[in-house]
C-alpha positions, 0 to 999 in steps of 0.5 A, a space after each residue: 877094678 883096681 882102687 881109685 882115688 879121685 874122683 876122675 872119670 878118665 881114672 876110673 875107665 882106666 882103672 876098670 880096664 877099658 881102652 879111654 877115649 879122651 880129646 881136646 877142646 880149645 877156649 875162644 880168644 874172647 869171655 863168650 863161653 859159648 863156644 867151650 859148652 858146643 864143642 864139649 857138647 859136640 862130643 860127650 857122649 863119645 868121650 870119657 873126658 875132655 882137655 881143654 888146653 892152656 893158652 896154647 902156642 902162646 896164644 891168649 884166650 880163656 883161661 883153662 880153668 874157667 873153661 873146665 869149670 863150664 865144662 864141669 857144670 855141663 856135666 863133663 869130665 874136663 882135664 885141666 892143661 897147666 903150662 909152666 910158662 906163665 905161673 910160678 909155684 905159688 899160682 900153680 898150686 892155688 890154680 891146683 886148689 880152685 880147679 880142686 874146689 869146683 870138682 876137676 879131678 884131671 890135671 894135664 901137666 905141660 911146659 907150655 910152647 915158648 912164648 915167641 910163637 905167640 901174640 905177646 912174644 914180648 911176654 916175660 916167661 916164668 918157668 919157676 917149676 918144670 913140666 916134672 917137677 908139677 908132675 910132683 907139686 900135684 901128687 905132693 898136695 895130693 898124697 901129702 896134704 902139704 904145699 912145697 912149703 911144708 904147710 898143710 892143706 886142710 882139703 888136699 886136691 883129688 886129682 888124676 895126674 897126667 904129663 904129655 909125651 913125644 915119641 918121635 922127637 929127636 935124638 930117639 933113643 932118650 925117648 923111653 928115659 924121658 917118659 920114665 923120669 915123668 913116672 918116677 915123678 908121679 905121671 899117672 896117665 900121659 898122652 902122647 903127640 899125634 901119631 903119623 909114624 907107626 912103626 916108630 911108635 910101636 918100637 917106642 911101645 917096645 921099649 915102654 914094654 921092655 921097662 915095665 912102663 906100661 904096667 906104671 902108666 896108662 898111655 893115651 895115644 895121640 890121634 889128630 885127622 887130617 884135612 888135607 895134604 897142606 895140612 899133612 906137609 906142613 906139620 912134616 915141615 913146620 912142626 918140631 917133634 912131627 913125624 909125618 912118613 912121605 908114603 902119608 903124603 903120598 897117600 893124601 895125594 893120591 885123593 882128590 881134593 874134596 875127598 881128602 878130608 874124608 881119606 884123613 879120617 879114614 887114616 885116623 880110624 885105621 890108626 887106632 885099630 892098629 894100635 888097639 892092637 898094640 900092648 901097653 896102649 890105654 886108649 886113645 886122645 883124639 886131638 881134630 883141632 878146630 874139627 870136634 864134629 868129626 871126634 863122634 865119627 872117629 870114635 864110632 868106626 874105630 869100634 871105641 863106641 859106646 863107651 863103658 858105663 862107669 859108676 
């Protein structure tokens, strides 16, 4: 196994040379904490870690960081998500250091959706850092021991450092770029956004491979079933940076109605069977927002189940 430094469960599965499984959990808009503990509950046996996401659409809700540390005390591997929407440097790097002092070795870094998405779209955005740049406000604390100030930290944070990428977004051909502009800022793993359009995906994989990316960074892909043929038309239609293929559609479509929830699934799982295939792919991130019941059975039939025992 290659040398770790963190104390990071996704890094050492990585590291050891197994195909991670990752998914994501999303805090409730209210202080019960309840809800964060069944849903991680709901899939630690089937997962290496946990996200738990920031705030996201701009939507208020528990913070992410108490969210990871009840994951943390359950036992879990939880990602921290940090968005740069709401926190200048200073208060990213004390989130940095508190989620550092209860354990949490993953951080997720984001921009964050724009806050008129949101419920407070009145909201004053901060964006004082961006998704890059805490990319290597991270590995500097880290690696350094120093804040962007220059002054020292007596206990530097462990942290496993990841950023997020899209491959479909538009114009395609800065696609590859962009992920090597958040390795050169330190990126350690990425997850990339769900996966609807192989084919574009695995010519995106090519030109990962092409620039010896994949041998810099271990890339999760993206992963979310669908429930319905609604669902499926509305992330093709509504969603920027989806790439949802009509033949997908048309597929949904072709299954009745109770029964379409079941063929997601089934679309999912042969997903990630193609793309176990796919050189250069790390593992998987299963996203089935809102759904966390079905991740177990996802993970089972795409033959990611049981996971590596890991000391």
């Amino acid at each position: 196994m290659a040398e770790t430094v963190t104390g990071s469960r996704l890094e050492k599965v990585l590291k050891s040379g197994h195909q991670a499984v990752t998914s994501e959990c999303g805090p409730p808009r209210s202080s019960d904490a309840s809800h964060i503990i069944t849903k991680g509950q709901l899939i630690k046996d089937h997962v290496d870690s946990i996200n738990v996401t920031d705030n996201q659409t701009s939507v208020t809700r528990l913070c992410s960081l108490a969210a990871c540390v009840h994951l943390k005390l359950q036992g879990l591997d939880p990602v921290l998500q940090m968005v740069v929407r709401d926190r200048n440097r200073i208060a990213l790097q004390s989130d940095i250091l508190g989620a550092a002092s209860f354990g949490i070795n993953n951080v997720l870094c984001l921009s964050g959706d724009h806050q008129r998405f949101g419920d407070h779209p009145q909201a004053q955005n901060v964006f004082d850092l961006d998704s890059m740049q805490l990319v290597q406000t991270v590995r500097y604390m880290r690696d350094e021991g120093k804040f962007l100030s220059g002054d020292e930290i007596k206990q530097p944070p462990s942290m496993f450092v990841g950023a997020a990428a899209n491959p479909f977004g538009d114009p395609f051909k800065i696609r590859v770029p962009r992920l090597a502009k958040k390795v050169a800022c330190g990126a350690e793993f990425i997850q990339t956004q769900c996966i609807y359009n192989l084919d574009k995906f695995e010519k995106w994989m090519e030109g990962v491979r092409e620039r010896g990316l994949h041998e810099k960074v271990y890339i999760l892909a993206g992963i979310t079933p669908m429930r319905s043929v609604g669902m499926a038309r509305y992330l093709q239609k509504n969603v920027p940076g989806m790439d949802v293929p009509d033949e997908l559609i048309e597929r949904m479509k072709g299954v009745e109605k109770k029964k379409q929830a079941d063929e997601g699934i089934t679309i999912a799982v042969e997903t990630i069977q193609r793309l176990k295939e796919c050189k250069g792919v790390a593992g998987f991130h299963v996203m089935a927002i809102e759904w966390e019941e079905k991740v177990p059975e996802i993970v089972e039939r795409s033959g990611l189940y049981p996971r590596p025992k890991i000391d």
